[in-house]
TORVOFI-367588 format. One record per atom (N, C-alpha, C, O): x, y, z. Coordinates in steps of 0.05 Angstrom, whole numbers, padded with zeros to 5 digits, always signed. Example, Ala and Ser with C-alpha at 12.3 -4.5 7.8 and 13.67 -1.06 7.14 Angstrom:
REM residues 2
+00264-00114+00156/+00246-00090+00156/+00264-00066+00156/+00285-00066+00169/+00257-00045+00142/+00273-00021+00143/+00258+00001+00157/+00268+00023+00161/
END
This chain:
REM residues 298
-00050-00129+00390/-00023-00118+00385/-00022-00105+00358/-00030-00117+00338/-00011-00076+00358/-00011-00064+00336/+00013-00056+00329/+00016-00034+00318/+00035-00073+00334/+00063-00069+00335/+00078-00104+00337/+00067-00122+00349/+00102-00105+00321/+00111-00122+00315/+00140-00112+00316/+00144-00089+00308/+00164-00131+00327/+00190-00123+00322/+00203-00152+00297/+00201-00176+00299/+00215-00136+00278/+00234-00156+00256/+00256-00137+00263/+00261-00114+00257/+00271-00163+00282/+00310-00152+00270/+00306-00128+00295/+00293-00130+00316/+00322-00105+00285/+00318-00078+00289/+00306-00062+00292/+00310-00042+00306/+00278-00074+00271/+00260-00051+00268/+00225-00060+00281/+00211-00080+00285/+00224-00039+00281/+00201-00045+00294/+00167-00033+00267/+00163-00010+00259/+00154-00049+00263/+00133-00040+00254/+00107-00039+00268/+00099-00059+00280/+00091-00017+00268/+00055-00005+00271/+00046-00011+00246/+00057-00011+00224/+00025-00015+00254/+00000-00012+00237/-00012+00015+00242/-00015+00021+00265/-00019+00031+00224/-00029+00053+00225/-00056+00060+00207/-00054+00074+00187/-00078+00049+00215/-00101+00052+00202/-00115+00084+00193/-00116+00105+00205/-00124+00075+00168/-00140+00110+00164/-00161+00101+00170/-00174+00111+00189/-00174+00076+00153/-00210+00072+00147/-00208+00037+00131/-00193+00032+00112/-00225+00019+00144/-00225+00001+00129/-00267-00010+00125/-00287-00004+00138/-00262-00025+00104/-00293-00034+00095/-00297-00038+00077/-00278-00035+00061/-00320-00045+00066/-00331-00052+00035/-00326-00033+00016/-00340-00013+00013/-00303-00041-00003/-00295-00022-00030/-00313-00031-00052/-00334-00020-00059/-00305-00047-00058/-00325-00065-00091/-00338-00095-00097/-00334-00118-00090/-00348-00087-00106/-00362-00121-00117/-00335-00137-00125/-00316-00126-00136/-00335-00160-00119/-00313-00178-00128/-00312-00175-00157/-00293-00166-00170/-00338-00183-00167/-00333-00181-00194/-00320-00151-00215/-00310-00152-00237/-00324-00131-00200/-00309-00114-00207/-00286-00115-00201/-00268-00112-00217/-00284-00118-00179/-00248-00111-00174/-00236-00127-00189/-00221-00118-00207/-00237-00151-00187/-00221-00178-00197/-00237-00192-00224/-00234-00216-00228/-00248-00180-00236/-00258-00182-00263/-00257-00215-00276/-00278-00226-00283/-00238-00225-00278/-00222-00253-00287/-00224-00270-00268/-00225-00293-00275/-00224-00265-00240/-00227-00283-00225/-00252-00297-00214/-00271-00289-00201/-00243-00325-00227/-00272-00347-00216/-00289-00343-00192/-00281-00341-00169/-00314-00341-00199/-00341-00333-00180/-00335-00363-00153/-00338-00363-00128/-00327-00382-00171/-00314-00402-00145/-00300-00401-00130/-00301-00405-00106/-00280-00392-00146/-00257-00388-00120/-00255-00374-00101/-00237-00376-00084/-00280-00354-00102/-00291-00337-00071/-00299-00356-00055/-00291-00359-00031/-00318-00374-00069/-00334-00401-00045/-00310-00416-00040/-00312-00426-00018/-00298-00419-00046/-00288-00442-00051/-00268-00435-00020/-00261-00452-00004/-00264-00413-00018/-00238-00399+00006/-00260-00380+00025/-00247-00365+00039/-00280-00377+00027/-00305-00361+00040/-00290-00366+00065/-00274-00350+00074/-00296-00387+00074/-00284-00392+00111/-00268-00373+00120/-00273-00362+00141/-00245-00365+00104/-00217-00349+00106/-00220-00321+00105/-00209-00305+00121/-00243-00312+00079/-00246-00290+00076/-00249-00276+00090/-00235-00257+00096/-00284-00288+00102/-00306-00275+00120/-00298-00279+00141/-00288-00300+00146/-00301-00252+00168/-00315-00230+00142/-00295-00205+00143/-00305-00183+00139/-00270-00209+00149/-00244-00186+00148/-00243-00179+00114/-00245-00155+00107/-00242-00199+00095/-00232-00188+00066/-00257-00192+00054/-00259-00181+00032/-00279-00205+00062/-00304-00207+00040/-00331-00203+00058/-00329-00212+00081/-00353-00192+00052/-00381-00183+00068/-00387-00208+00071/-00379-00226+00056/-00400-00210+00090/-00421-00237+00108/-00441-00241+00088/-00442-00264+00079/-00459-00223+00078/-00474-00230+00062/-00479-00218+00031/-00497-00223+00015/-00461-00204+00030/-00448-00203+00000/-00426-00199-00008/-00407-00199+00007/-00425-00194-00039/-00403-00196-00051/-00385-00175-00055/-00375-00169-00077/-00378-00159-00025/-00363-00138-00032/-00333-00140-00020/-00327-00140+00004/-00321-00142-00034/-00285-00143-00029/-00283-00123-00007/-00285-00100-00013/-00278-00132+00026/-00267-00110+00037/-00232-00107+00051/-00216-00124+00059/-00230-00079+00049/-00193-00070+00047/-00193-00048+00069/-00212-00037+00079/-00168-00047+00072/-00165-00028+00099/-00145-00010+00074/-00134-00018+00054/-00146+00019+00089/-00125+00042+00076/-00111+00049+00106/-00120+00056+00128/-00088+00045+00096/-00074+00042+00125/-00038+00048+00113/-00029+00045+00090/-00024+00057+00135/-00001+00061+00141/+00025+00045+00152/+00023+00042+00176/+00048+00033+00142/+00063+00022+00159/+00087+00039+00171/+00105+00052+00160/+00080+00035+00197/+00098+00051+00209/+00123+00037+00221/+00120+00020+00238/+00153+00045+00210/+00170+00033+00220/+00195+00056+00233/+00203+00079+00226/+00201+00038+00251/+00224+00050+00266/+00251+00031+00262/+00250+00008+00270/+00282+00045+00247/+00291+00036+00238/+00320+00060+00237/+00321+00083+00227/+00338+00046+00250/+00361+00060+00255/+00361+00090+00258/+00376+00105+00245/+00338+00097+00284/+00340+00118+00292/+00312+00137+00280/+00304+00159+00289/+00303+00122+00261/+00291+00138+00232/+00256+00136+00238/+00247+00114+00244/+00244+00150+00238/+00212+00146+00231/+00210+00145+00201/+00223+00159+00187/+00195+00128+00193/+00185+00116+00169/+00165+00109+00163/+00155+00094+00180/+00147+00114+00141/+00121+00114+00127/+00121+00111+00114/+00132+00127+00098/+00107+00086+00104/+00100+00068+00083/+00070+00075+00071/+00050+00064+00080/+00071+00093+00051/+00041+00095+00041/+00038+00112+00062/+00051+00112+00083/+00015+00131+00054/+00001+00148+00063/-00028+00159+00065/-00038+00179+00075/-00038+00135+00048/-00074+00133+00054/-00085+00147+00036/-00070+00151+00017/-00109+00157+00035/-00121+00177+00025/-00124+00206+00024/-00125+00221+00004/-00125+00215+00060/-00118+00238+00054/-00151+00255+00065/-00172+00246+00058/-00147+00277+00081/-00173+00292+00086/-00167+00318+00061/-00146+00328+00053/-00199+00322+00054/-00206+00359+00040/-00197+00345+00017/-00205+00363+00003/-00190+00331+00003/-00180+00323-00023/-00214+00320-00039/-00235+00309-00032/-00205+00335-00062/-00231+00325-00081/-00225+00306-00100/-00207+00307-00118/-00244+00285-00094/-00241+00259-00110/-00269+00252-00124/-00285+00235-00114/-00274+00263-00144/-00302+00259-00175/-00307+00233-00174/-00331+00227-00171/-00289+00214-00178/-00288+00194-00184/-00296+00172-00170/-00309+00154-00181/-00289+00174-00143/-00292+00158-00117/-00309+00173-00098/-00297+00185-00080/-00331+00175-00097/-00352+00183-00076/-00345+00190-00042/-00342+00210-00028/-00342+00160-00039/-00323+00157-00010/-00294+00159-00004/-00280+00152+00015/-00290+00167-00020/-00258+00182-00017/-00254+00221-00016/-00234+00234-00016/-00278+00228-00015/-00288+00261-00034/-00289+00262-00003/-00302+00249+00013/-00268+00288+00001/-00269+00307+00020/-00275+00288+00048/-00296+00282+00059/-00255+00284+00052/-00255+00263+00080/-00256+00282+00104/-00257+00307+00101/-00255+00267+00129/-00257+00277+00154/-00240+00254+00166/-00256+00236+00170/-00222+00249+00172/-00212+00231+00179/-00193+00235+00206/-00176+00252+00205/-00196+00222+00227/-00170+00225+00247/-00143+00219+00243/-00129+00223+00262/-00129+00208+00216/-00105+00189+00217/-00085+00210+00227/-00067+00198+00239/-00081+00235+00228/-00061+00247+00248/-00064+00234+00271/-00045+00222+00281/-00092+00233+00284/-00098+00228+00307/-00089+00197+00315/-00078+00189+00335/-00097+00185+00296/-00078+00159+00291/-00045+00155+00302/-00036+00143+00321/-00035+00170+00282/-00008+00176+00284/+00010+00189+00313/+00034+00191+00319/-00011+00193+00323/+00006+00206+00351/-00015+00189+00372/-00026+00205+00386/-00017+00179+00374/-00025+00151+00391/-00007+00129+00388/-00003+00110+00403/+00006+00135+00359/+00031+00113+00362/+00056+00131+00372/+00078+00122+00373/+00051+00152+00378/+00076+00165+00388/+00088+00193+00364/+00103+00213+00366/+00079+00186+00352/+00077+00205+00318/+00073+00216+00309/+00054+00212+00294/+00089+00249+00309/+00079+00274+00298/+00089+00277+00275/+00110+00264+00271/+00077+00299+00248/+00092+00294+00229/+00119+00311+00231/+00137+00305+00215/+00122+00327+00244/+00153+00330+00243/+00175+00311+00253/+00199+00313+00248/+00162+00293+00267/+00175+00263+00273/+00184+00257+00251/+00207+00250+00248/+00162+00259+00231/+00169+00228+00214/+00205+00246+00191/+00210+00269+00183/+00221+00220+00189/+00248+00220+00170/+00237+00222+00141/+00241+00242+00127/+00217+00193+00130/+00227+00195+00109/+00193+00178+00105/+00184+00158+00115/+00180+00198+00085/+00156+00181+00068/+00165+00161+00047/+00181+00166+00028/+00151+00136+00053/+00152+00121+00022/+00134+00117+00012/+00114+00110+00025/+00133+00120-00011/+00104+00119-00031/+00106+00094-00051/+00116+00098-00073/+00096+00067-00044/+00103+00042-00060/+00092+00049-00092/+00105+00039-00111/+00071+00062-00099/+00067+00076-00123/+00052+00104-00119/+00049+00112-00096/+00043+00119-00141/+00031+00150-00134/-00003+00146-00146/-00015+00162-00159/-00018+00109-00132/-00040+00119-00140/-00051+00133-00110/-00040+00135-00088/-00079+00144-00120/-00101+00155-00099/-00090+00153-00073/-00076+00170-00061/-00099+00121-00062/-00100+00124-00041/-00073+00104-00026/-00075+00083-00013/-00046+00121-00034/-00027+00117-00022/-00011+00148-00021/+00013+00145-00017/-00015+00165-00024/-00003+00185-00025/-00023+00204-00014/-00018+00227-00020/-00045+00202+00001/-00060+00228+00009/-00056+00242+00029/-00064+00265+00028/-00046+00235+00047/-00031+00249+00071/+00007+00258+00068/+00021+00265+00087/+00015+00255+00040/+00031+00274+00031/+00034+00299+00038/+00056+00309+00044/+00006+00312+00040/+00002+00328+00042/-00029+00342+00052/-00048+00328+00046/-00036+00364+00064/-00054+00380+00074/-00053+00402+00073/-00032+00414+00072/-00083+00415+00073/-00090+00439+00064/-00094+00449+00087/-00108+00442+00106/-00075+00471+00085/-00063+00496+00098/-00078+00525+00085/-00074+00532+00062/-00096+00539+00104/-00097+00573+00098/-00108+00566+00062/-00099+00583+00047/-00121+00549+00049/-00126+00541+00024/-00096+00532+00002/-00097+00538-00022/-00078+00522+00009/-00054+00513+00004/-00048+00481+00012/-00050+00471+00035/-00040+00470-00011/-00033+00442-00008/+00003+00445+00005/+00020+00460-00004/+00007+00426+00029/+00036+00442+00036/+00031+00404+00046/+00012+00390+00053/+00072+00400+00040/+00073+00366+00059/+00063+00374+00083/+00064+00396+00094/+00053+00351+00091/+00045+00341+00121/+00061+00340+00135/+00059+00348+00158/+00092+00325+00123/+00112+00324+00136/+00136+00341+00140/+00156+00333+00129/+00137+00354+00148/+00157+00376+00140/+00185+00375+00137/+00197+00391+00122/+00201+00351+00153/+00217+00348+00150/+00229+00323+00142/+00252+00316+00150/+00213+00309+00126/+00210+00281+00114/+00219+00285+00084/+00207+00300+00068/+00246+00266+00077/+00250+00257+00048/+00218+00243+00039/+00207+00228+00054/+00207+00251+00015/+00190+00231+00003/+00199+00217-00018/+00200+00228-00039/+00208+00192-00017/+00214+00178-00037/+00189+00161-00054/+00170+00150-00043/+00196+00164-00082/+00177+00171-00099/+00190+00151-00131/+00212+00153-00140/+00171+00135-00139/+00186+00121-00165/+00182+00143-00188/+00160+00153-00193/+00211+00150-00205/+00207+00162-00227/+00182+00159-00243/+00166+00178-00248/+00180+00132-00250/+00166+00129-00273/+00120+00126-00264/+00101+00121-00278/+00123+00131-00242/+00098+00141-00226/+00096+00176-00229/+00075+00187-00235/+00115+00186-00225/+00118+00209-00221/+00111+00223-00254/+00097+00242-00262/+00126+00207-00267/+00116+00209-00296/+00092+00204-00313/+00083+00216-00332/+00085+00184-00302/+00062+00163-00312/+00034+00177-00307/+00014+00171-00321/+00033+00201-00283/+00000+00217-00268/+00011+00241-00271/-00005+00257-00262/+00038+00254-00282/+00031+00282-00288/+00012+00283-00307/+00015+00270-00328/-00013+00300-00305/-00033+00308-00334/-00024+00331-00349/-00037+00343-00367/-00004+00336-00343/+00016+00362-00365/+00031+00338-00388/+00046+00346-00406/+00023+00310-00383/+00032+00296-00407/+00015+00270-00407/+00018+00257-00427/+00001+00262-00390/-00021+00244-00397/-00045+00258-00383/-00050+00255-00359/-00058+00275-00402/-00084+00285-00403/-00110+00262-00398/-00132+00273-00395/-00110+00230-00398/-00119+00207-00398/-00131+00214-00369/-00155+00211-00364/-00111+00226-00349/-00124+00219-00330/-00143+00233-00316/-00149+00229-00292/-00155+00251-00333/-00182+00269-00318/-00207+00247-00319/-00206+00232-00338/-00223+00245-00305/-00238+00231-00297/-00236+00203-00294/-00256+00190-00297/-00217+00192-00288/-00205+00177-00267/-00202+00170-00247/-00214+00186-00232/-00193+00155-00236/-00194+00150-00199/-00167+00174-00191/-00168+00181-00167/-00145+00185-00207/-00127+00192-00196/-00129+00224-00207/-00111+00240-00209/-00156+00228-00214/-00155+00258-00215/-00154+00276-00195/-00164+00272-00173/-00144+00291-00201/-00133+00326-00180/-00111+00304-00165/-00103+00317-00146/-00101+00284-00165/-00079+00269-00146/-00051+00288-00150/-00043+00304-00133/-00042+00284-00171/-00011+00286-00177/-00015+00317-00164/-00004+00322-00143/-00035+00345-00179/-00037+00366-00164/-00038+00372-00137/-00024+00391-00130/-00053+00359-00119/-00055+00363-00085/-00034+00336-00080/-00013+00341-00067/-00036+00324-00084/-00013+00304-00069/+00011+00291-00072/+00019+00272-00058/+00028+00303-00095/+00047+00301-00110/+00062+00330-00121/+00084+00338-00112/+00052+00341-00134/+00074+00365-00136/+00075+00382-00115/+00098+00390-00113/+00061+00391-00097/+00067+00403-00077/+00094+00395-00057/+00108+00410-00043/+00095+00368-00060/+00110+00356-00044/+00146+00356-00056/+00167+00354-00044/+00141+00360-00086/+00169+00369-00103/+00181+00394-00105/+00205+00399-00109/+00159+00412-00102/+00152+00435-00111/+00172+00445-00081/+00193+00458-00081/+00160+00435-00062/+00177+00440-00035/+00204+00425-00029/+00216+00428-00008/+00216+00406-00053/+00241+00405-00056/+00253+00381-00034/+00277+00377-00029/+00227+00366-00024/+00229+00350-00009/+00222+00316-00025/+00215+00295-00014/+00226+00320-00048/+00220+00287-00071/+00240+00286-00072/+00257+00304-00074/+00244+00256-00071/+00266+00237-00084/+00257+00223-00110/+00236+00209-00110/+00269+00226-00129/+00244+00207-00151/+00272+00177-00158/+00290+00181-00175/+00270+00166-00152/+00289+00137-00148/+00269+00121-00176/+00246+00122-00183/+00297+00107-00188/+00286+00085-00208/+00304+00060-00193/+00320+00064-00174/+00301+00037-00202/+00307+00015-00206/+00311-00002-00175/+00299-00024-00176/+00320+00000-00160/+00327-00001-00131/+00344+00026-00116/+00359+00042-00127/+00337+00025-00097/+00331+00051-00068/+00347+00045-00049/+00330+00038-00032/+00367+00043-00038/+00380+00032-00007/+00369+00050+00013/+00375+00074+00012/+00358+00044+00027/+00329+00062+00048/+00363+00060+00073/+00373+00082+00080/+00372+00040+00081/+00386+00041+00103/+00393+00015+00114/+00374+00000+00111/+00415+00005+00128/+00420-00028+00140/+00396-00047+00130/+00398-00066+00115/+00372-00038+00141/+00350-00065+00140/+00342-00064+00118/+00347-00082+00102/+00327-00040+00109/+00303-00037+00083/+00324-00026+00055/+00345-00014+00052/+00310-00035+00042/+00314-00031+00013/+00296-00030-00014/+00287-00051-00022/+00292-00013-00024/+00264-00010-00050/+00274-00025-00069/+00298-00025-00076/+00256-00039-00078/+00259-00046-00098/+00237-00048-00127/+00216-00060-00122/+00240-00037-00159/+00226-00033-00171/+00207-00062-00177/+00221-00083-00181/+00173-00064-00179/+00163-00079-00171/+00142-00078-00195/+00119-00080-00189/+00147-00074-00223/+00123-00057-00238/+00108-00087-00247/+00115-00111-00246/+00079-00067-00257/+00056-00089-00266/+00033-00067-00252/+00022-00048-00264/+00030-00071-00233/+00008-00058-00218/+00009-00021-00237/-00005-00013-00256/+00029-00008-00223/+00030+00012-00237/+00066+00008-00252/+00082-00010-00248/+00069+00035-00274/+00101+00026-00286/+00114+00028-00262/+00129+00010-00257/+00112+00049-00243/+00134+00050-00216/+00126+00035-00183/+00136+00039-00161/+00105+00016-00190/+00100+00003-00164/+00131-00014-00162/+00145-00023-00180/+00135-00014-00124/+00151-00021-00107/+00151-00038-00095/+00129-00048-00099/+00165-00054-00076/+00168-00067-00057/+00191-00057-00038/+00213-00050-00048/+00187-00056-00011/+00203-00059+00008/+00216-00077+00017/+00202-00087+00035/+00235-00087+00017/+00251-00108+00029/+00264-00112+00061/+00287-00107+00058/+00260-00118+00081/+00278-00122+00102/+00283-00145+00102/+00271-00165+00096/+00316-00139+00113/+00325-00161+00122/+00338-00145+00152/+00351-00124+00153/+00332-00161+00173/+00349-00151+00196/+00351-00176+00211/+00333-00193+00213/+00380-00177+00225/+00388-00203+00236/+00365-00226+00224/+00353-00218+00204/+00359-00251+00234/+00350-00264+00225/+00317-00272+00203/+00306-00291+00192/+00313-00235+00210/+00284-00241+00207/+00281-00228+00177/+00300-00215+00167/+00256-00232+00163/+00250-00228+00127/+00229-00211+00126/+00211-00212+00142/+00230-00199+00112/+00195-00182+00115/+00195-00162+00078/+00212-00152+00064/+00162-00167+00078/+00166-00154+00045/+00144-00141+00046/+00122-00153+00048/+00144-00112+00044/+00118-00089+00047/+00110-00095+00015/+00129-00092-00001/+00081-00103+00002/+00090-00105-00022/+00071-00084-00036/+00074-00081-00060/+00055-00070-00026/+00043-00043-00041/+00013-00061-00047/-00002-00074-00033/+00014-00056-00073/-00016-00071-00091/-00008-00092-00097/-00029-00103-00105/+00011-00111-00100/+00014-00129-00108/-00004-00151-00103/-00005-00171-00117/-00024-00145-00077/-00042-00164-00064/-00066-00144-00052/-00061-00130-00032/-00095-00141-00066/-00100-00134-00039/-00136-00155-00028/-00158-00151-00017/-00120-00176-00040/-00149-00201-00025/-00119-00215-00016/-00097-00209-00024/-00127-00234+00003/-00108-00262+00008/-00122-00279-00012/-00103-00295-00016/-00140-00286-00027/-00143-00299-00050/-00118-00298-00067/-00102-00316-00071/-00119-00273-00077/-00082-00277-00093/-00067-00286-00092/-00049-00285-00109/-00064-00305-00060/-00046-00321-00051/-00042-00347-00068/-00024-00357-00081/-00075-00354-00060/-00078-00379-00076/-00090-00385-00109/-00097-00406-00121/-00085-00352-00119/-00094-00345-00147/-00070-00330-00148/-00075-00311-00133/-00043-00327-00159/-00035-00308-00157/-00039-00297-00188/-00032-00274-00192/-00051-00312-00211/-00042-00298-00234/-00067-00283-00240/-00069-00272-00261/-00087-00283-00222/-00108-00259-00221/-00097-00219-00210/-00083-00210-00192/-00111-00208-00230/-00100-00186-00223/-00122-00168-00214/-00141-00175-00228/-00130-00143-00194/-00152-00120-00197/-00148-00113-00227/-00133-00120-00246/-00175-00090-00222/-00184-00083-00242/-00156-00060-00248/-00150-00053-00271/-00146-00053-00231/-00130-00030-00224/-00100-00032-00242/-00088-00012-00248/-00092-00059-00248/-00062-00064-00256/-00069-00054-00281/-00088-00058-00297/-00044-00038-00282/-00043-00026-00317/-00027-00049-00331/-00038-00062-00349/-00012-00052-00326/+00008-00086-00346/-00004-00110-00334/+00015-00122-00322/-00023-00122-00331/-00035-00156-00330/-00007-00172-00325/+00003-00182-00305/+00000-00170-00348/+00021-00185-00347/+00050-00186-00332/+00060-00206-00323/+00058-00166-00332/+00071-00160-00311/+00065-00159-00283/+00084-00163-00267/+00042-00155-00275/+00044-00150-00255/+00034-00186-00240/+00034-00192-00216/+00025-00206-00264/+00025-00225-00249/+00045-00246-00246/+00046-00267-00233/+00066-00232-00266/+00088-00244-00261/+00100-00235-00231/+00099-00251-00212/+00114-00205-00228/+00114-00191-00207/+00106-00210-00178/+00122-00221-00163/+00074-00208-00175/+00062-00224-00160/+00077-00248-00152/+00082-00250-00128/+00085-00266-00167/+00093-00292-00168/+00123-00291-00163/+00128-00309-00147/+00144-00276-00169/+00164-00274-00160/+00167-00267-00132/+00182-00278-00116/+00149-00247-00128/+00154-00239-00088/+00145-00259-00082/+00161-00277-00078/+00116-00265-00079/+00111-00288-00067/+00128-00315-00057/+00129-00325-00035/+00142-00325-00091/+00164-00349-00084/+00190-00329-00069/+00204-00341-00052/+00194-00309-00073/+00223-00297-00054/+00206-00307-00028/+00214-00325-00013/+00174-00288-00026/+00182-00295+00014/+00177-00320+00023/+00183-00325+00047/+00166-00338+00008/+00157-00369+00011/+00187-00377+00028/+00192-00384+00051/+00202-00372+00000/+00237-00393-00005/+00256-00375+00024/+00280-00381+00024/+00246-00355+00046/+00261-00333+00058/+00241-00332+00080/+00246-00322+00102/+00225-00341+00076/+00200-00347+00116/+00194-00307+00113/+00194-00289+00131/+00192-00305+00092/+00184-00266+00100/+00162-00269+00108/+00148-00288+00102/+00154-00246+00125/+00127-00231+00124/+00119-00214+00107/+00135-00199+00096/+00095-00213+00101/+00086-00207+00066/+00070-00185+00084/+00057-00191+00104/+00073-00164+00075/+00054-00136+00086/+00046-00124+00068/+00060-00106+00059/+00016-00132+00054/-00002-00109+00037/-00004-00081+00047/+00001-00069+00068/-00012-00078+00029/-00024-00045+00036/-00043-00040+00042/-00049-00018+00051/-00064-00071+00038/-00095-00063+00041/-00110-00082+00060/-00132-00077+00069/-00096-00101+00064/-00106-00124+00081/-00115-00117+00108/-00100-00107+00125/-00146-00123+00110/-00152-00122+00139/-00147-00144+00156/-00127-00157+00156/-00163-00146+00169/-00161-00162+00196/-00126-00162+00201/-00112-00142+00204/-00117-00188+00200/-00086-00187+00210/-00081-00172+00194/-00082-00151+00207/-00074-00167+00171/-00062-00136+00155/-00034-00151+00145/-00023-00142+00124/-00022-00173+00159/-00002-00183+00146/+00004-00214+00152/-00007-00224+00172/+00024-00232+00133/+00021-00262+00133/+00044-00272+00125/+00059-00257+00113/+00051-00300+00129/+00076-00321+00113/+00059-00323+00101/+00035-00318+00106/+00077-00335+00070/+00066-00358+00055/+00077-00379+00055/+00092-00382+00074/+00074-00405+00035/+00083-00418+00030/+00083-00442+00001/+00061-00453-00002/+00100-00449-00014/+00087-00464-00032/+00070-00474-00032/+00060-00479-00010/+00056-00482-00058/+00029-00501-00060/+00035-00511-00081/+00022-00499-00098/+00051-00531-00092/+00051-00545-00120/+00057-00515-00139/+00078-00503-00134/+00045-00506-00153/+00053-00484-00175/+00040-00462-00167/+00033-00445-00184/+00031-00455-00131/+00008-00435-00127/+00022-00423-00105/+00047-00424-00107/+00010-00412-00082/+00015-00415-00049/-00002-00411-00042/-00022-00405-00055/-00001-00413-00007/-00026-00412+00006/-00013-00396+00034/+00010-00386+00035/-00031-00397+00054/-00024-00376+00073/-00014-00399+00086/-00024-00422+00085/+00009-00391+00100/+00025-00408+00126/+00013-00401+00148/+00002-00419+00161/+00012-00368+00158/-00002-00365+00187/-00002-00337+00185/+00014-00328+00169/-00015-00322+00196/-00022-00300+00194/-00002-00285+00217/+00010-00298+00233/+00001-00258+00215/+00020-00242+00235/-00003-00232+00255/-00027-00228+00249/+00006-00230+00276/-00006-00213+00306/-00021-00190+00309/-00035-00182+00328/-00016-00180+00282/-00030-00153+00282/-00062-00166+00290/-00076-00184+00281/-00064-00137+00319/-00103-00138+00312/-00114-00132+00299/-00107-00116+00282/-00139-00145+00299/-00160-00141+00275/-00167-00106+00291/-00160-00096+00312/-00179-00097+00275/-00192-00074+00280/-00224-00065+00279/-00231-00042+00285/
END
């Protein structure tokens, strides 16, 4: 099952590409070489390799249907994009249109893009190259977008980011998309509509997000980067190599977490394979996974 109903709305999973990204020890730098063994059972082999140490993540899409509305959560990587930095991200070939209309999903379908922050690989299907022209994917889709993201990867004021993971980004997959008069750039909290609601989520990046539903009885929290091992569950004050504020963002971490613990939510990364989403629940001053959601593995 690649579909789940909360409340009203209904969510897909919408996969681009999932597999081995990085050595643990890279990604998660700070975090104990134990505490992989120590949770191996759980990992392997959806979030960690069978016989090594490579952290694996899915780049994937949530697709929700919600008072009438098509909705997109993140937007992946992205085909024809040049990426220096990331090898396997450089000029993709990818089906995720083809994806997208297997769930029923064309982009003139879709209402309204959300972008939980503006790194790499959540904003690449923003947009596509057209006749040699970066033009939205979506054409008739609000992109909502955090100010301070939008600020943070223009290189017309942080020049930092050429040779980076988010170089040529803000150019092919961000201003094109303003430029066409279709950005929302939202600070602080977002009212999306009845169920969903944004809310500002920073640590990871200054404008990372969270999604909130609430519909009739049920909880659910899209949380971007805030997680992308289930280790973080039971580590939450470990951060990737990726969080620009440490500190923030493991605070961040620790607040959603106890909201969806103390609220029975479903916790939906951005990067999680196999089930792709989970409860938690306390653990003395930590949490741990309650049960995993229905989504198939892939």
């Amino acid at each position: 099952m690649r579909e789940i109903t909360l409340g009203d709305v209904t969510v897909t999973r919408i996969e681009e590409m999932h597999g081995p990204i990085m050595p643990t020890g890279q990604f998660f730098p700070d975090l104990p070489e134990q505490a992989w063994k120590d949770h191996r059972e759980m990992l392997v082999p959806d979030h960690l390799g069978t016989d090594d140490a490579m952290v694996h993540v899915a780049m994937q899409t949530w697709l929700l249907r919600s008072e009438g509305r098509t909705i997109l959560i993140d937007t992946g990587v992205g085909n024809d994009k040049s990426r220096p930095s990331v090898a396997v991200w450089d000029h993709l070939e990818l089906d995720y249109l083809g994806n997208l209309a297997r769930a029923g999903v064309r982009p003139e379908d879709v209402d309204l893009v959300v972008n939980t922050h503006l790194h790499v690989d959540h904003v690449g299907w923003n947009t596509r190259l057209v006749d040699g022209v970066w033009v939205p994917t979506f054409p008739n889709a609000t992109y909502l977008m955090p100010r301070a993201d939008f600020e943070r990867w223009n290189p017309a004021t942080h020049p930092d980011i050429a040779g980076g993971v988010n170089e040529n980004v803000f150019e092919d997959s961000v201003a094109p998309v303003h430029a066409a008069g279709q950005a929302v750039l939202w600070e602080n909290s977002h009212t999306i509509d009845a169920n969903l609601r944004l809310e500002a989520a920073p640590g990871h990046t200054p404008g990372s997000s969270v999604i909130t539903l609430a519909s009739g009885s049920d909880r659910a929290v899209f949380v971007g980067d805030l997680l992308h091992t289930p280790l973080q569950i039971m580590e939450p004050g470990h951060n990737s190599c990726f969080c620009e504020d440490p500190a923030a963002s493991r605070a961040t971490r620790r607040k959603i977490l106890g909201w969806a613990a103390d609220h029975n939510a479903l916790v939906l990364p951005a990067h999680l394979a196999g089930h792709s989403a989970l409860e938690v629940q306390r653990d003395a001053d930590t949490f741990a996974v309650k049960q995993w959601a229905p989504f198939s593995r892939l």
